[in-house]
N, CA, C and O atoms as a MOPAC input file, in Angstrom:
PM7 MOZYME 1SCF
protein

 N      3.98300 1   -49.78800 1   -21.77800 1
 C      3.21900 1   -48.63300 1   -22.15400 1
 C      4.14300 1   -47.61500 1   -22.80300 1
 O      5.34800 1   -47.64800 1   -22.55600 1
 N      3.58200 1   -46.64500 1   -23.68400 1
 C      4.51700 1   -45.90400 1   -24.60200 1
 C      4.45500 1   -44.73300 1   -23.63400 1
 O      3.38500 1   -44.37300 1   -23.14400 1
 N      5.69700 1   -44.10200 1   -23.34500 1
 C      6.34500 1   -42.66500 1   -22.90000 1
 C      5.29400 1   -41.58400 1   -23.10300 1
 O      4.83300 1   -40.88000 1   -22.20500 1
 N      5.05300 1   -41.54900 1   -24.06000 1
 C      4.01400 1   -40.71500 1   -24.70400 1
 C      2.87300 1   -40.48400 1   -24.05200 1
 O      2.33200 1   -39.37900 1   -24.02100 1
 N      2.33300 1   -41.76100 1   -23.35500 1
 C      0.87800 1   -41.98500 1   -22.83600 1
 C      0.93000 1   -41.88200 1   -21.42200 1
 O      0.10800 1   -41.39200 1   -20.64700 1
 N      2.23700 1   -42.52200 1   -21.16800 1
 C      2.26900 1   -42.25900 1   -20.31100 1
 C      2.09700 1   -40.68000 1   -19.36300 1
 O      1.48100 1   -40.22200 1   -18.40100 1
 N      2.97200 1   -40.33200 1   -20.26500 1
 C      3.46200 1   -38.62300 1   -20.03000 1
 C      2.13100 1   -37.51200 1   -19.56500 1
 O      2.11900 1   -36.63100 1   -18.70400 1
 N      0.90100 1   -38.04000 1   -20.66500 1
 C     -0.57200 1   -37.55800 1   -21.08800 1
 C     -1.31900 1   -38.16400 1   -19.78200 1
 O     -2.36600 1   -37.55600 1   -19.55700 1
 N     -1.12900 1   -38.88700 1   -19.14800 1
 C     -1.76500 1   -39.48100 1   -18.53400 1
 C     -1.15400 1   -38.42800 1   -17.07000 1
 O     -1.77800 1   -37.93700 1   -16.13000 1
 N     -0.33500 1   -38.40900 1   -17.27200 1
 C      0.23100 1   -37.88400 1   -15.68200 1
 C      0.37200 1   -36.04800 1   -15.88800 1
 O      0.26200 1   -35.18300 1   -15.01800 1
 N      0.57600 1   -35.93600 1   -16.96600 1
 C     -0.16000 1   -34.53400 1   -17.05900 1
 C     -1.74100 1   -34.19800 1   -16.66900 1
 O     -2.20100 1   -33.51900 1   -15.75100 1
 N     -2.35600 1   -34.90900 1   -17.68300 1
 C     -3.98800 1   -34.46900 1   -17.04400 1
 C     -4.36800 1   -34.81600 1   -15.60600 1
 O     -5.16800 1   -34.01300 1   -15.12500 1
 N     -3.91200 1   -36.02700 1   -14.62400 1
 C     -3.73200 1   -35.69000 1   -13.60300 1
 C     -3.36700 1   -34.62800 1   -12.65300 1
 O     -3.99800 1   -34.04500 1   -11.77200 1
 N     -1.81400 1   -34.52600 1   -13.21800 1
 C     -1.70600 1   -33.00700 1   -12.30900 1
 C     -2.84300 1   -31.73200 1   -12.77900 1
 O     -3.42100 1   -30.99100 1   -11.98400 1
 N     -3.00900 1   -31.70300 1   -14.64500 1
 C     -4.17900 1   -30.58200 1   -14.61100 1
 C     -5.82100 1   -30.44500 1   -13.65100 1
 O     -6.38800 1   -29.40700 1   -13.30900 1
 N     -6.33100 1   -32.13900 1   -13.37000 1
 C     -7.34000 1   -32.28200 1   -12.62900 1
 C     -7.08800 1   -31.85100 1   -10.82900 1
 O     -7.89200 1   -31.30000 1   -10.07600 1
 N     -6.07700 1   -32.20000 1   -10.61900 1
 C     -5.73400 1   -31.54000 1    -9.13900 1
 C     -5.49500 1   -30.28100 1    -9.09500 1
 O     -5.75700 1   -29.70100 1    -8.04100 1
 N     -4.92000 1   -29.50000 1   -10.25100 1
 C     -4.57900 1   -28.44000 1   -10.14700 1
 C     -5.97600 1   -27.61200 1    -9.95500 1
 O     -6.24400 1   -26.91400 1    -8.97600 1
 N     -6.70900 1   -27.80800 1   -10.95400 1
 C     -8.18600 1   -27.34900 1   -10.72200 1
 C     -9.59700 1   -28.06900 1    -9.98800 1
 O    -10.79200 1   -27.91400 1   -10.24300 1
 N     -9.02400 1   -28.75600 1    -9.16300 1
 C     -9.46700 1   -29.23200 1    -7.83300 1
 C     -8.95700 1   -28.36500 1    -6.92900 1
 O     -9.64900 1   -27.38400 1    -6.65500 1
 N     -8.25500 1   -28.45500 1    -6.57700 1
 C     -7.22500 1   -27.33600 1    -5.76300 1
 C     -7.80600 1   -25.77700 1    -5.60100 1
 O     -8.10200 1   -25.15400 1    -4.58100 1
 N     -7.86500 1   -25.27800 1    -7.43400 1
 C     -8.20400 1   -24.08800 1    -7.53100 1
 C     -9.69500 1   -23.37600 1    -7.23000 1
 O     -9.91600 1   -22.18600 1    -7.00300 1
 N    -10.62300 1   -24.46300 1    -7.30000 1
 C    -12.32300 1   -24.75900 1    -7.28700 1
 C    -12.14300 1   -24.91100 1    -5.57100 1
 O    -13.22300 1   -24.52800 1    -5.12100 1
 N    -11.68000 1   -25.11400 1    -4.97700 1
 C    -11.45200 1   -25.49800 1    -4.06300 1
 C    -10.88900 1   -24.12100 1    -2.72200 1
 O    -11.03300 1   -24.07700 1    -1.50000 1
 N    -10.36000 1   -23.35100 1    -3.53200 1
 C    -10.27400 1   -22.12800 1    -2.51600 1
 C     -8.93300 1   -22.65900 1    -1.90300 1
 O     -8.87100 1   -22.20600 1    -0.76000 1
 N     -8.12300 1   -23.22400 1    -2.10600 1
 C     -6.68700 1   -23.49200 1    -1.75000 1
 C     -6.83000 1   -24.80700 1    -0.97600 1
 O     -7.88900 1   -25.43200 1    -0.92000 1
 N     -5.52300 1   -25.23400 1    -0.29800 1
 C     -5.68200 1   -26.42500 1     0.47300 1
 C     -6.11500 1   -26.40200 1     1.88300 1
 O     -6.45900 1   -27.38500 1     2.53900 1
 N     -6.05400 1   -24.96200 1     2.34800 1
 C     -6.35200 1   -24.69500 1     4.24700 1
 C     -7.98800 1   -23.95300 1     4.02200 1
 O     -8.45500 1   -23.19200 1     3.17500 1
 N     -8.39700 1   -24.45200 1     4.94400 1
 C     -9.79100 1   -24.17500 1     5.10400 1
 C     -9.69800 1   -23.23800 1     6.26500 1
 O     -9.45600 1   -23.55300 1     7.43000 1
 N     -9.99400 1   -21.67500 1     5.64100 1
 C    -10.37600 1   -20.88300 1     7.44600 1
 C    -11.38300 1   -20.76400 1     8.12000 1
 O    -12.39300 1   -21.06000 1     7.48100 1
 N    -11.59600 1   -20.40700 1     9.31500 1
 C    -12.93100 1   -20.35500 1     9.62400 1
 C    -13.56400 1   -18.92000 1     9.16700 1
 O    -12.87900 1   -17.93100 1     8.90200 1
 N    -14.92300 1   -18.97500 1     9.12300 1
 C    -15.27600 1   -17.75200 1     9.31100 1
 C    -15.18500 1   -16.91600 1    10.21300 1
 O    -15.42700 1   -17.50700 1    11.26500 1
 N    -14.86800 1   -15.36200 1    10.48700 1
 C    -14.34200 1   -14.65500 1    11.06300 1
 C    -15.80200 1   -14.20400 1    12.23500 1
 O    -16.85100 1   -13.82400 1    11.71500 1
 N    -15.69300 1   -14.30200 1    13.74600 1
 C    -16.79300 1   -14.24000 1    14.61700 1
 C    -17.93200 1   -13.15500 1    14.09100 1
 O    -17.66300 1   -12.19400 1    13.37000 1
 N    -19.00800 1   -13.42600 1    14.49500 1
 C    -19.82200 1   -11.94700 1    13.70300 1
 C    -19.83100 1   -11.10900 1    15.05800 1
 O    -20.02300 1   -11.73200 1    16.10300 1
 N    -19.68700 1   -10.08900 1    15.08700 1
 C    -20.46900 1    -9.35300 1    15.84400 1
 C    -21.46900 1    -9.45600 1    16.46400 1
 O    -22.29100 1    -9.98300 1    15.71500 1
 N    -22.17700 1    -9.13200 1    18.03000 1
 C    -23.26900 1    -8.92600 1    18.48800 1
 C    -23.57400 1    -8.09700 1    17.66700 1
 O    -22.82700 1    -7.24300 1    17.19000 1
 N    -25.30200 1    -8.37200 1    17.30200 1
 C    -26.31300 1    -7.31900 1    17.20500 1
 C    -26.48900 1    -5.78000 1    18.11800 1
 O    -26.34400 1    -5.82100 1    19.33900 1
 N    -26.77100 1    -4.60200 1    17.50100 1
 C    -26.78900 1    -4.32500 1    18.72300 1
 C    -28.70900 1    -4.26600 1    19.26400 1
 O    -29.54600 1    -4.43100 1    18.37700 1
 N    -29.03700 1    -4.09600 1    20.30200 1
 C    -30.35200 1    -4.20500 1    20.77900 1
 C    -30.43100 1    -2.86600 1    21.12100 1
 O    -29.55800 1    -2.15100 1    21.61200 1
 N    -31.90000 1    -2.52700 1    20.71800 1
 C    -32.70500 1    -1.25400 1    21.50500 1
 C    -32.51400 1    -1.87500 1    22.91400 1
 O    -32.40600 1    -3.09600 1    23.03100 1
 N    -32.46600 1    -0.96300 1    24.09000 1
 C    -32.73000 1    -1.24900 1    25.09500 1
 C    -31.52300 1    -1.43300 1    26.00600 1
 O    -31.45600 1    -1.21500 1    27.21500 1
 N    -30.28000 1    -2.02400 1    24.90500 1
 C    -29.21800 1    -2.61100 1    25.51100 1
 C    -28.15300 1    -1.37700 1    26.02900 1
 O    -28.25400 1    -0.27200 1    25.49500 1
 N    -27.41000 1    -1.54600 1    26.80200 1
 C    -26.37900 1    -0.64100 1    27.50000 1
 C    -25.01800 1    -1.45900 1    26.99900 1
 O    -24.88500 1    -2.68200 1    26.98500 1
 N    -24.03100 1    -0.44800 1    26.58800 1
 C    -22.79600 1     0.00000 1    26.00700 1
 C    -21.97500 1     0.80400 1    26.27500 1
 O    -22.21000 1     2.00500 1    26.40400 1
 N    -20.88700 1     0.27100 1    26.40200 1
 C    -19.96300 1     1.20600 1    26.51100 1
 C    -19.17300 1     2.03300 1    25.13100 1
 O    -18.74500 1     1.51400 1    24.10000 1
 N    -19.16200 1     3.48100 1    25.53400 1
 C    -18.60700 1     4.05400 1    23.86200 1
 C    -17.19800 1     3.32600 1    23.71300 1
 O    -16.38600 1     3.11800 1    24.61500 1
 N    -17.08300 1     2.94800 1    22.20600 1
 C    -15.55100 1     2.64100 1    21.79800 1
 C    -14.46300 1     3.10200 1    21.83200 1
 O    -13.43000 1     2.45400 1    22.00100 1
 N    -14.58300 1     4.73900 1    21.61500 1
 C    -13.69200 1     5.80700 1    21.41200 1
 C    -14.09900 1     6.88600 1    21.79600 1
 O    -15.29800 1     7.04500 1    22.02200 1
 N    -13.09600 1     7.98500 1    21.97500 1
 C    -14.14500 1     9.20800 1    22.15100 1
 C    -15.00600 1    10.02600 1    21.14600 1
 O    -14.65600 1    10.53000 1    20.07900 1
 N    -16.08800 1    10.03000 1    21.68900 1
 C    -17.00200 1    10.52800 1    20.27400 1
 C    -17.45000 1    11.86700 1    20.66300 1
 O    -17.47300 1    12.44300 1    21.75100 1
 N    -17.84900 1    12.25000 1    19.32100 1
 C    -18.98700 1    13.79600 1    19.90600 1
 C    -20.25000 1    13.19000 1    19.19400 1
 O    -20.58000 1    12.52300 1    18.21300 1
 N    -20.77200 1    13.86200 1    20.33900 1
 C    -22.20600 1    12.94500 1    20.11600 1
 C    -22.89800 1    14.71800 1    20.19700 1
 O    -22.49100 1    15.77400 1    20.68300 1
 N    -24.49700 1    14.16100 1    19.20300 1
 C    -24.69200 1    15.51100 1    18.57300 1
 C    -26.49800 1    15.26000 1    19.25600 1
 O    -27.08300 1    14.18200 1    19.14800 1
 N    -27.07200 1    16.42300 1    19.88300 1
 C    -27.84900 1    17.09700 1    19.73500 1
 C    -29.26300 1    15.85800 1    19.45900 1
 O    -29.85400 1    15.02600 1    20.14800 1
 N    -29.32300 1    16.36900 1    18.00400 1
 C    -30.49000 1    15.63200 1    17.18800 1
 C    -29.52500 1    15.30500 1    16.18600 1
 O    -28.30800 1    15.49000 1    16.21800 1
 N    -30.32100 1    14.73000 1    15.18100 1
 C    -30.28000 1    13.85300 1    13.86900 1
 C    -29.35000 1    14.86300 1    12.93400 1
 O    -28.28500 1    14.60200 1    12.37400 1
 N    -30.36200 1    16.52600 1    12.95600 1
 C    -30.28300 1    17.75000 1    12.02800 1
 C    -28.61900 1    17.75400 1    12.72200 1
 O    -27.73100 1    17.85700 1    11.87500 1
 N    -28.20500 1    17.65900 1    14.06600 1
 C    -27.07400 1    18.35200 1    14.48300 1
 C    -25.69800 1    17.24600 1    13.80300 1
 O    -24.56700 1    17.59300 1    13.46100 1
 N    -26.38400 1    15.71000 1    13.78100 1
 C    -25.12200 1    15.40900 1    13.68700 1
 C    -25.11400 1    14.82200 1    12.07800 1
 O    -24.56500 1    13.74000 1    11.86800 1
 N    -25.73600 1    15.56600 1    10.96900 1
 C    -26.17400 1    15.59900 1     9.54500 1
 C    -24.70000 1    16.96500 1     9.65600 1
 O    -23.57500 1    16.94000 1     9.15700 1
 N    -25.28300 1    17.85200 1    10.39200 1
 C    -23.90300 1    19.22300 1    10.50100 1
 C    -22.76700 1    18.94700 1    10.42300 1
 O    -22.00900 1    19.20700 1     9.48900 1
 N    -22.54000 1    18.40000 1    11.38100 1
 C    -21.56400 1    17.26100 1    11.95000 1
 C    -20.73200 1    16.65000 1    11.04100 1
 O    -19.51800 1    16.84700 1    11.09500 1
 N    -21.14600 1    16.05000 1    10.34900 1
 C    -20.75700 1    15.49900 1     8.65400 1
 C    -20.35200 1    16.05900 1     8.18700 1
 O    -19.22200 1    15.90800 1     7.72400 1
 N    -21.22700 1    17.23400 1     8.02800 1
 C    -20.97200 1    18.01700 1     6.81700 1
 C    -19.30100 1    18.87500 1     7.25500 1
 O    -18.30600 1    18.78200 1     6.53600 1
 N    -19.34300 1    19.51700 1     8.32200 1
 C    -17.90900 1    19.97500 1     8.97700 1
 C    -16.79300 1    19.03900 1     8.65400 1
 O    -15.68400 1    19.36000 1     8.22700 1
 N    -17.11400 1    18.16900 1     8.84200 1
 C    -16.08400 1    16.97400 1     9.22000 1
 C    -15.57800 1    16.65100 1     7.49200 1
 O    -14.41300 1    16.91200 1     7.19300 1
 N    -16.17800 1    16.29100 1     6.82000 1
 C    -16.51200 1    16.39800 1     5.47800 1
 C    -15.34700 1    17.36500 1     4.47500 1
 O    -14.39400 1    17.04700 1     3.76400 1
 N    -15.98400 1    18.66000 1     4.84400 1
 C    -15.19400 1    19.80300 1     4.52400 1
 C    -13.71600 1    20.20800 1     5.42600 1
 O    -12.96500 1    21.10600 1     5.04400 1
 N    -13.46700 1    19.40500 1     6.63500 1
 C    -12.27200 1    19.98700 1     6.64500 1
 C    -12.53400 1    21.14100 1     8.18700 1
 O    -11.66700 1    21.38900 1     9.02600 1
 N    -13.68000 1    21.56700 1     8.18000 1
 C    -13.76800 1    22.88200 1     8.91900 1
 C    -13.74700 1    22.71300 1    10.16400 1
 O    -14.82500 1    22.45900 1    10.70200 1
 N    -12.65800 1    22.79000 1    10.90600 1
 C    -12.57700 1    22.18800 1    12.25100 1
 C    -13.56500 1    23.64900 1    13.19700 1
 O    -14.38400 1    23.41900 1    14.08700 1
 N    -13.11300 1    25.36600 1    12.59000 1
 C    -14.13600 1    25.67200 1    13.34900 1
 C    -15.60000 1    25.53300 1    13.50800 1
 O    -16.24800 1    25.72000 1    14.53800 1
 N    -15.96900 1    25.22700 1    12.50300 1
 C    -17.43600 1    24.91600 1    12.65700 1
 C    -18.02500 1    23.66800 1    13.50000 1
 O    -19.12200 1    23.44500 1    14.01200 1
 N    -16.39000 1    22.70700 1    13.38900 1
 C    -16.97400 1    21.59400 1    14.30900 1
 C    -16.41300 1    22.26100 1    15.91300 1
 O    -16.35500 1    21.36000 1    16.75000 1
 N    -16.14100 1    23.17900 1    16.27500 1
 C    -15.22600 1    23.69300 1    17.40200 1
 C    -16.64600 1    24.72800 1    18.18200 1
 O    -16.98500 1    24.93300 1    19.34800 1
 N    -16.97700 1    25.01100 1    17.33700 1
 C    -18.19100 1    25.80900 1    17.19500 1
 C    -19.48500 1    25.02000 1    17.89100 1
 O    -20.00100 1    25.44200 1    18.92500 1
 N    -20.04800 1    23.55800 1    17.04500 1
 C    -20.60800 1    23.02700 1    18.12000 1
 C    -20.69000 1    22.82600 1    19.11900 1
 O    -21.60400 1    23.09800 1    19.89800 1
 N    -19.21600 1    22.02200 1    19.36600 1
 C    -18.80800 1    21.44600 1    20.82200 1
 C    -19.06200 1    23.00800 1    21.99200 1
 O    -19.60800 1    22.75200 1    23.06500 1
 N    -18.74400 1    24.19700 1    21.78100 1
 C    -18.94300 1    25.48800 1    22.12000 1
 C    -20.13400 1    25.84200 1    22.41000 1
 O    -20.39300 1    26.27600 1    23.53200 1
 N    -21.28800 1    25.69000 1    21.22500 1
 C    -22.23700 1    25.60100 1    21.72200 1
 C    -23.10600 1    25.26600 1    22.41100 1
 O    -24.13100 1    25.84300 1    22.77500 1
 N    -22.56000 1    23.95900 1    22.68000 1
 C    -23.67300 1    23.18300 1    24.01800 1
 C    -23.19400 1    23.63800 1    25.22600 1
 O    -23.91000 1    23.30400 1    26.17000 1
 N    -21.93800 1    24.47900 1    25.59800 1
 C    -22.15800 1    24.56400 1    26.64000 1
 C    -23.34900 1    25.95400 1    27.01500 1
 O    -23.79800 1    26.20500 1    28.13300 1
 N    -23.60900 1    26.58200 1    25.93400 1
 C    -24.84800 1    27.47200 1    25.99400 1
 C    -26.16700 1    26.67400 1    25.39700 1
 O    -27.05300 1    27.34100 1    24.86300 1
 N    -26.27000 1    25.44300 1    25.47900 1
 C    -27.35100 1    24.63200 1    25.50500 1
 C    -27.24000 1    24.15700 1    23.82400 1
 O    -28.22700 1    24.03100 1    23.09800 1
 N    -26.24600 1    23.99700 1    23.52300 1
 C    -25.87100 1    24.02100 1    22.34000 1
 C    -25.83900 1    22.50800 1    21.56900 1
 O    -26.02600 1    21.49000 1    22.23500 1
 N    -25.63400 1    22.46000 1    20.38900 1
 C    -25.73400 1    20.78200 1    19.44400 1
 C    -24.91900 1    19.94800 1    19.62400 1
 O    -25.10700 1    18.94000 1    18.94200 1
 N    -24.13000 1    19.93000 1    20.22000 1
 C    -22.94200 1    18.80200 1    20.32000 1
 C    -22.02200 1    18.90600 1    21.65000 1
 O    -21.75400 1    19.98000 1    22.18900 1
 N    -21.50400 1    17.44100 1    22.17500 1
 C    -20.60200 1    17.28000 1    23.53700 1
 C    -20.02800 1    16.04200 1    23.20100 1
 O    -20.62400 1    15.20100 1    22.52900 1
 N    -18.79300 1    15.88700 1    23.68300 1
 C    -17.90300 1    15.03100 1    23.91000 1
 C    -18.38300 1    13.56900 1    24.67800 1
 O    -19.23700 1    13.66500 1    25.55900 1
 N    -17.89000 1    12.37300 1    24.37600 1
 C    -18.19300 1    11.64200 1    25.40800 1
 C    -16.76700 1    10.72900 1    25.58000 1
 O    -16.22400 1    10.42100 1    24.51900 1
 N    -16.42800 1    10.48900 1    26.24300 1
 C    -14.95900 1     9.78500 1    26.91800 1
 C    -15.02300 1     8.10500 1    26.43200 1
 O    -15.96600 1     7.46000 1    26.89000 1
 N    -14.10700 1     7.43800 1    25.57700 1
 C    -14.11100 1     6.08900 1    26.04700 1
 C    -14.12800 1     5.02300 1    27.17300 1
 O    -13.30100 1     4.92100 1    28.07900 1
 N    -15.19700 1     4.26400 1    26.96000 1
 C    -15.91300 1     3.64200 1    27.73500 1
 C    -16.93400 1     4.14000 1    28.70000 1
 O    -17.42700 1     3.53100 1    29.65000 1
 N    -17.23300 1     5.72200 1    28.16400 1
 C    -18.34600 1     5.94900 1    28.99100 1
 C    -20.17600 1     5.25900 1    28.20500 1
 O    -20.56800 1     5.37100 1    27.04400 1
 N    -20.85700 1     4.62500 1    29.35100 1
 C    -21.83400 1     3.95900 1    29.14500 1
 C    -23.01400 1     4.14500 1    29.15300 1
 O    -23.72800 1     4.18700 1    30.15600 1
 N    -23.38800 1     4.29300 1    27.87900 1
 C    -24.96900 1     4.55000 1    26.91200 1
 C    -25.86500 1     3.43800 1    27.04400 1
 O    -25.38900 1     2.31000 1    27.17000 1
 N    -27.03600 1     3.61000 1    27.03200 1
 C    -28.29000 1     2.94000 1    26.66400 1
 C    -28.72000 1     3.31100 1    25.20200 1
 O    -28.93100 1     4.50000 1    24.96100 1
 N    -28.85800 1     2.41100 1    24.24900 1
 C    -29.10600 1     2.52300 1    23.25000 1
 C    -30.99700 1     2.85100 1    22.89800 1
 O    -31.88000 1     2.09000 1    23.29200 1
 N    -31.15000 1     3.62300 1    22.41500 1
 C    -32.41900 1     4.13300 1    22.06900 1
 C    -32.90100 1     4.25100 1    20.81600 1
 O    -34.09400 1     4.45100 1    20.58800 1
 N    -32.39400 1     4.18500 1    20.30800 1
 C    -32.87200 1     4.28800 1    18.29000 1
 C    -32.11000 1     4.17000 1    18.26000 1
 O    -31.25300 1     4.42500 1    19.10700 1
 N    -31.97500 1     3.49400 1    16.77000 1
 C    -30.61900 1     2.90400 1    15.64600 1
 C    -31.58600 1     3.68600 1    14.30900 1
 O    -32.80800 1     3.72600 1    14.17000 1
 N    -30.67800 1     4.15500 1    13.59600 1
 C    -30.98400 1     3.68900 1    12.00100 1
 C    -30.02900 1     3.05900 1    11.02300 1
 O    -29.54400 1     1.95700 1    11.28000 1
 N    -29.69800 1     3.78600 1     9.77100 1
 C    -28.74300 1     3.16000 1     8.97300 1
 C    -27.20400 1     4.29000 1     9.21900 1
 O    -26.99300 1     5.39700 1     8.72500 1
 N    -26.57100 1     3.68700 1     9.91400 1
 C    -25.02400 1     4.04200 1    10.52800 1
 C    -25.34600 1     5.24600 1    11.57800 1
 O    -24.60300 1     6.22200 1    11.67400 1
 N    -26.60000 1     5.06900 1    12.40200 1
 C    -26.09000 1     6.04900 1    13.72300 1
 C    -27.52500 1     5.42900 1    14.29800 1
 O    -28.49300 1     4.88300 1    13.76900 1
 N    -27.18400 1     5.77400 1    15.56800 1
 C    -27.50600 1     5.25500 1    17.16800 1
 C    -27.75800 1     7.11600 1    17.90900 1
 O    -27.14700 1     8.17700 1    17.78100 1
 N    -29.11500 1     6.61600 1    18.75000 1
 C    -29.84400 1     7.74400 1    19.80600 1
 C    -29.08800 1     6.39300 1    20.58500 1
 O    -28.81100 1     5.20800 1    20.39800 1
 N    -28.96000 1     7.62700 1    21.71700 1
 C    -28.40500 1     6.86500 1    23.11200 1
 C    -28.63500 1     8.16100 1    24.02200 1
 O    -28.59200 1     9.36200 1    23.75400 1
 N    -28.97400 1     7.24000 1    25.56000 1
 C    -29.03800 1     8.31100 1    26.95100 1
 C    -27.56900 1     7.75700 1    27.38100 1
 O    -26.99200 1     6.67400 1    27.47300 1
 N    -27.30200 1     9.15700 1    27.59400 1
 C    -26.02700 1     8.85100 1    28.53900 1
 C    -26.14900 1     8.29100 1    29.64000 1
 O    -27.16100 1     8.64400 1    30.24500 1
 N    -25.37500 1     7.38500 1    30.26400 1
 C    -25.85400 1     6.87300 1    31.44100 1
 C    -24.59100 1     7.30100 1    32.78100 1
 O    -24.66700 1     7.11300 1    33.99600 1
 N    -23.88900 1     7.69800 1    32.25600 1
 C    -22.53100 1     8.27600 1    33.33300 1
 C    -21.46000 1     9.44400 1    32.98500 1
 O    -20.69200 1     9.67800 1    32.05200 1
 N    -21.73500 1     9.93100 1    33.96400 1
 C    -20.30100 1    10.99900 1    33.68400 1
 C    -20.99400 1    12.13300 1    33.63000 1
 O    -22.10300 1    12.31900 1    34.13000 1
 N    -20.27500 1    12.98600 1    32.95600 1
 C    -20.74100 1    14.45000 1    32.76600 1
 C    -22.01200 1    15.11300 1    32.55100 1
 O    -22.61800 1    15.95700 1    33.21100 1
 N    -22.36900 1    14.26300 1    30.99800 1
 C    -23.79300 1    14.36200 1    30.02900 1
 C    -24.78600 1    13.54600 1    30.45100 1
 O    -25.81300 1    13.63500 1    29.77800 1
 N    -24.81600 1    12.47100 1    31.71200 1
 C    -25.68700 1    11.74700 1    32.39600 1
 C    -27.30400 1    12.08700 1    32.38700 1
 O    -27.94800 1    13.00200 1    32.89800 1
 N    -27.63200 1    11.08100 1    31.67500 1
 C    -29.44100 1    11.10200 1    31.11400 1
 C    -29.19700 1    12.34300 1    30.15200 1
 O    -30.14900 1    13.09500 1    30.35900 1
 N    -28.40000 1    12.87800 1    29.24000 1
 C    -28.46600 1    13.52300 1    28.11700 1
 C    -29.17900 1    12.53800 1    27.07300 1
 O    -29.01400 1    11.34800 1    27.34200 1
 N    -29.80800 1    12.76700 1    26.13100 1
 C    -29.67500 1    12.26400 1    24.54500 1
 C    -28.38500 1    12.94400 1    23.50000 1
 O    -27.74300 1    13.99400 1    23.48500 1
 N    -28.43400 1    11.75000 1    22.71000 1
 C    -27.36100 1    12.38700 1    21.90300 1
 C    -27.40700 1    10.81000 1    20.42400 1
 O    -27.75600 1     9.63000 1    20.45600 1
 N    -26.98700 1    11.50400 1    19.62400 1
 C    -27.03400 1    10.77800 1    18.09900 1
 C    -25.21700 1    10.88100 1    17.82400 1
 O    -24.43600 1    11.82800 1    17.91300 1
 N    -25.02600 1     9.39600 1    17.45100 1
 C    -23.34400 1     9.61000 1    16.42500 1
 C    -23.36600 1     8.42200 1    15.87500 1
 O    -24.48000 1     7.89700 1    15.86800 1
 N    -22.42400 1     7.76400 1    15.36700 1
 C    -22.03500 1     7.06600 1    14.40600 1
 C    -22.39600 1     5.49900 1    15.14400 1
 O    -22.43800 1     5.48200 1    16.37400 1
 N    -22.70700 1     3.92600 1    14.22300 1
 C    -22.95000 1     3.56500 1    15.17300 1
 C    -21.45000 1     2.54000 1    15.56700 1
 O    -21.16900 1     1.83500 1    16.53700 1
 N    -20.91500 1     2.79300 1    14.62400 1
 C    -19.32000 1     2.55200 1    14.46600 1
 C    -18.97000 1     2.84800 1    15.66200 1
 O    -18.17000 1     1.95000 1    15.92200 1
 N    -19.05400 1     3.68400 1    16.80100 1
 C    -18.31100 1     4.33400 1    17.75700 1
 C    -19.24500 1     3.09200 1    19.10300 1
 O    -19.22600 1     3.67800 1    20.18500 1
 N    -19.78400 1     2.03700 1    19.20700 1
 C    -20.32300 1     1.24300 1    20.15700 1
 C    -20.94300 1     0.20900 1    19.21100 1
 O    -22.02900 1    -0.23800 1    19.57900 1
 N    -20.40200 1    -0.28500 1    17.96200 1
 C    -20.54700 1    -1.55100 1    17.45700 1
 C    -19.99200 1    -2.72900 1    18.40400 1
 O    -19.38000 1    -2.51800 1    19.45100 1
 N    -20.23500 1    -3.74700 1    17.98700 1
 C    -19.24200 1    -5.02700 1    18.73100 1
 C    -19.52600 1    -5.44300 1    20.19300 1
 O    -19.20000 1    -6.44900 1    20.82400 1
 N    -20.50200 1    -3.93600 1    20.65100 1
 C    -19.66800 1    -3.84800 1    22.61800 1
 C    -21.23400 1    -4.48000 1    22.76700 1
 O    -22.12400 1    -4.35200 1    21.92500 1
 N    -21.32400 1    -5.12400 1    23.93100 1
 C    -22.80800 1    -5.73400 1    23.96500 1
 C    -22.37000 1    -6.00900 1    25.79700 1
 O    -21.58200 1    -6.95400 1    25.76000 1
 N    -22.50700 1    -5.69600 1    26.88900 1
 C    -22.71100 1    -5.26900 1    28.44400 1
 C    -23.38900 1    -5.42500 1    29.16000 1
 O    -23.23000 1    -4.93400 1    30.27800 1

């Protein structure tokens, strides 16, 4: 056989593996990464981190907006206010909520221990994703 053909022949080989290979997403196959529990109305959770959990919907829309801008007194200001029956309180990691409404990125929850016990309160739903109890 001529050098030549040879050569052509073992080139387009390596080009067909090469883009086998590449179609292919490399040579190691990973798994997909676990999903998350859902979370459920109804279900009890423990918070992830410490959160401030707000009031109503309107309080923790505020909430944002403080946080947003930078303005720590206005968010200093909430937390202040509830203790005169006010929009916003602290809740401790791993203290444990019952979930009550979800929408799109925040969660109603009753407190179920500690301080704010049978409070309502609205926050992020980032702050008790994952946790399922």
């Amino acid at each position: 056989m001529n050098f030549r053909i040879v050569r052509s022949l073992v080139f387009s080989c390596l080009v067909c593996l090469i883009l086998t290979f590449i179609s292919c997403g490399g040579s190691e196959r990973t798994a997909s990464p676990p999903q998350e529990p859902e979370l459920e109305i109804g279900g009890d959770y423990p918070v992830m981190m410490d959160v401030t959990a707000c009031v109503t919907e309107k309080d923790l829309d505020e909430l944002g907006e403080f946080i947003t801008a930078g303005d720590e007194e206005g968010f200093k200001q909430m937390i202040v206010k509830k203790v005169n029956n006010g929009t916003a309180f602290r809740l401790d990691k791993g203290t444990k909520v019952k979930l009550i409404d979800m929408g799109f990125g925040w969660v109603k929850v009753r407190v179920l221990e500690g301080a704010y016990q049978n409070e309502l309160g609205y926050f992020d739903t980032e702050f008790i994703k994952g946790f399922n109890n």
